[in-house]
C-alpha positions as CSV (number, residue, x, y, z in Angstrom):
1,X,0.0,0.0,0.0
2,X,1.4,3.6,-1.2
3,X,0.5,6.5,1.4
4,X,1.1,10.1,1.0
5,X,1.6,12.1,4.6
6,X,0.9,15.6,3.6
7,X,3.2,17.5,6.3
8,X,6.5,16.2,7.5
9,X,6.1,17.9,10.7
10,X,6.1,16.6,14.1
11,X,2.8,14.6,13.6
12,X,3.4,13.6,9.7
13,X,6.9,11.8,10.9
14,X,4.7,10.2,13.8
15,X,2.7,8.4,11.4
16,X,5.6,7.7,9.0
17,X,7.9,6.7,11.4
18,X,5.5,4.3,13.0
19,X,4.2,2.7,9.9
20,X,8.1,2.1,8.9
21,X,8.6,0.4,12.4
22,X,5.8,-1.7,12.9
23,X,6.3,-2.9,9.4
24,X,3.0,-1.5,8.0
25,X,4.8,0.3,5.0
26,X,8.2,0.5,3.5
27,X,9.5,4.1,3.8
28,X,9.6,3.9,-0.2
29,X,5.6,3.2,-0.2
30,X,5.3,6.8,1.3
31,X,5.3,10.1,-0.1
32,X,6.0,12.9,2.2
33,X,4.6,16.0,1.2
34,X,6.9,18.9,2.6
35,X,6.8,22.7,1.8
36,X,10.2,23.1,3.9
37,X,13.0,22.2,1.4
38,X,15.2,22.7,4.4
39,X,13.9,19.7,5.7
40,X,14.2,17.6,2.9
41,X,17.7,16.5,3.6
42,X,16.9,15.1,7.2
43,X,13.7,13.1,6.0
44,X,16.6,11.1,3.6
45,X,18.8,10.8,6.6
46,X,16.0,9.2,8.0
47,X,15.5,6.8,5.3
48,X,12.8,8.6,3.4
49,X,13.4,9.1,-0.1
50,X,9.8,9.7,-1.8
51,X,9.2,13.6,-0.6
52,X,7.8,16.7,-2.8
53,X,7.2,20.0,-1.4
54,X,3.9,20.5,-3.1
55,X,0.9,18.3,-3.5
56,X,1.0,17.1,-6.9
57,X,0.2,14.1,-9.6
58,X,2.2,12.3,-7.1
59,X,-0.7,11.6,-4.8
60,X,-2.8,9.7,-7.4
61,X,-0.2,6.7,-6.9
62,X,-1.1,6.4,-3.1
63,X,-3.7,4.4,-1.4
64,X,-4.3,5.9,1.5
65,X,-3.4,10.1,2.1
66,X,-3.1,11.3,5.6
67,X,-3.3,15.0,6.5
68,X,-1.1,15.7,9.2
69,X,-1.2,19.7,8.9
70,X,-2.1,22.6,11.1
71,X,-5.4,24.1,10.8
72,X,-4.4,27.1,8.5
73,X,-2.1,24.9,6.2
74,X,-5.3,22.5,5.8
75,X,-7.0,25.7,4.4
76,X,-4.5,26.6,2.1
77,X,-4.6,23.1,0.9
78,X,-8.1,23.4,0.8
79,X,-8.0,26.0,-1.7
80,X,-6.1,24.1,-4.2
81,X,-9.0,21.8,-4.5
82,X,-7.8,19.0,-2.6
C-alpha cells in the first residue's frame, strides 16, 4: 500500500515513522509532502526518499493520504482543490 503524509512535521513523521517500524509500509511506499526544502535532507537521513514539497500528480499513486497539517495549512490546501 502507497501512502502520501501531507506535512513532515512533528505529527506527519509520527505516522511515517510508526508505519516504517511496525512494518505496516516501507519508507519507499510513502510520499511525504513537505513545503520546507530545508527539511528535505533530514527526511533522507532518516531513510525517506519519496518527498515533494507541493501536492502534486504524485498523490494519485497512493492508497491511502493522511493530513497531518495545522489548521491554516489544511485551508491553504483546501483551496487548491484538494
Amino acid at each position: 500500500m502507497k501512502i502520501a503524509v501531507i506535512g513532515a512535521g512533528n505529527m506527519g513523521m509520527a505516522f511515517s515513522s510508526a508505519f516504517v517500524r511496525k512494518g505496516l509500509a516501507k519508507s519507499t511506499d510513502l510520499l511525504l509532502v513537505e513545503p520546507r526544502l530545508e527539511a528535505h535532507e533530514a527526511l533522507v537521513q532518516q531513510g525517506f526518499n519519496w518527498i515533494t514539497s507541493a501536492v502534486s500528480d504524485e498523490i494519485a499513486k497512493c492508497d491511502l493520504i493522511i493530513l497531518a497539517v495545522k489548521y491554516i495549512e489544511g485551508q491553504a490546501i483546501e483551496s487548491m482543490g484538494m
